[in-house]
C-alpha positions as CSV (number, residue, x, y, z in Angstrom):
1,X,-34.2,142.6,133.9
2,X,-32.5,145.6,135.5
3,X,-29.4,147.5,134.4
4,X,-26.8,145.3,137.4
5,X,-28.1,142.1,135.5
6,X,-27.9,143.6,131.8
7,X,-24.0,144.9,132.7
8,X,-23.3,141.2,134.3
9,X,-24.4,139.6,130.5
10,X,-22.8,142.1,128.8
11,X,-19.2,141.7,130.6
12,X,-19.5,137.9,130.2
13,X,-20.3,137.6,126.7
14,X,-17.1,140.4,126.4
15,X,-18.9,142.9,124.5
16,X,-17.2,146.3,124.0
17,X,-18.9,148.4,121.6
18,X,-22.1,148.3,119.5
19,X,-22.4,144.5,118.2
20,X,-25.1,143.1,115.4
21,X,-27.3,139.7,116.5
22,X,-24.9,137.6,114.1
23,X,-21.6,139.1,116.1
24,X,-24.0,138.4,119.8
25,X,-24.9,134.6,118.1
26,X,-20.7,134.4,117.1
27,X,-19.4,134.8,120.3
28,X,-22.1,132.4,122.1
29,X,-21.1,129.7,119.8
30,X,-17.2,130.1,120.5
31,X,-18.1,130.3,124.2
32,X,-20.4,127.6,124.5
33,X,-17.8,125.4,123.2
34,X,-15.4,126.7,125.8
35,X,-18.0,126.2,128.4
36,X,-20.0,123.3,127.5
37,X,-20.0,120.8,130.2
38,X,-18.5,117.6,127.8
39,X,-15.3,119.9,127.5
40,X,-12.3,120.0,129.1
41,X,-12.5,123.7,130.4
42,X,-16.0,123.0,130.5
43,X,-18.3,123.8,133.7
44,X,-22.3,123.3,134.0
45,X,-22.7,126.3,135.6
46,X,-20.7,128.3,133.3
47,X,-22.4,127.4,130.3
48,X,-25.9,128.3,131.9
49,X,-24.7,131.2,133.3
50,X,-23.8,131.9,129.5
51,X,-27.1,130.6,127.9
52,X,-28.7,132.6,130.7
53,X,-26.8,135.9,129.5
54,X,-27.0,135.2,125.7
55,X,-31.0,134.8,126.8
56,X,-30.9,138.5,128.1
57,X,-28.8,140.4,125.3
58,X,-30.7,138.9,122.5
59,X,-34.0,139.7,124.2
60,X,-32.5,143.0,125.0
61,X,-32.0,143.6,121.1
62,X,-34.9,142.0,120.0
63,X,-37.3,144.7,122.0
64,X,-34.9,147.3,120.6
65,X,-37.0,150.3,118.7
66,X,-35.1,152.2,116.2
67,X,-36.1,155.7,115.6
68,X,-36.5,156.4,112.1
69,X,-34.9,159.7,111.3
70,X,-32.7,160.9,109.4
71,X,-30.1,161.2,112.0
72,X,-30.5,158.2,113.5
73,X,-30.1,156.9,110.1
74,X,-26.8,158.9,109.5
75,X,-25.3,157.4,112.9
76,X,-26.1,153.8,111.4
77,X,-24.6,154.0,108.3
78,X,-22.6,157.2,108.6
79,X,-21.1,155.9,104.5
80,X,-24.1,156.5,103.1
81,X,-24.0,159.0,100.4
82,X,-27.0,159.1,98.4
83,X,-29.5,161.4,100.6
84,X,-31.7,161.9,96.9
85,X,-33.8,159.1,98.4
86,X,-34.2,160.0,102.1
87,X,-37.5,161.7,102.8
């Protein structure tokens, strides 16, 4: 995977900002419906061109590493209050 192909997936899948697995899994569903080949705006080489880019994201995020300090933390959940606990 290089960055061209990573952009490509992201643009289809129309994700602006940060997004969680469920959101990522939410949006294929709704497109695959749209694109599915036994629909009426359906096309085979749309929908594998979006199983292809779903594919990508999710193994993008999957490989993810989180670093686990404090600020990184912070930036996650920036309404977290009780910092007592954090160590």
């Amino acid at each position: 995977m290089d960055y061209v192909e990573f952009e490509k997936a992201i643009d289809f899948l129309g994700i602006l900002t940060r997004t969680s697995k469920k959101d990522l899994k939410k949006k294929y569903l709704k497109l695959s419906k749209k694109y599915h080949p036994d629909s009426e705006t359906g096309s085979t080489l749309k929908f594998q061109e979006l199983q292809e880019a779903y594919d990508l994201v999710y193994a993008y995020m999957d490989s993810f590493e989180f670093l686990c300090t404090k600020e990184e933390f912070m930036e996650q959940n920036p309404f977290f209050t009780n910092y007592k606990n954090w160590k």
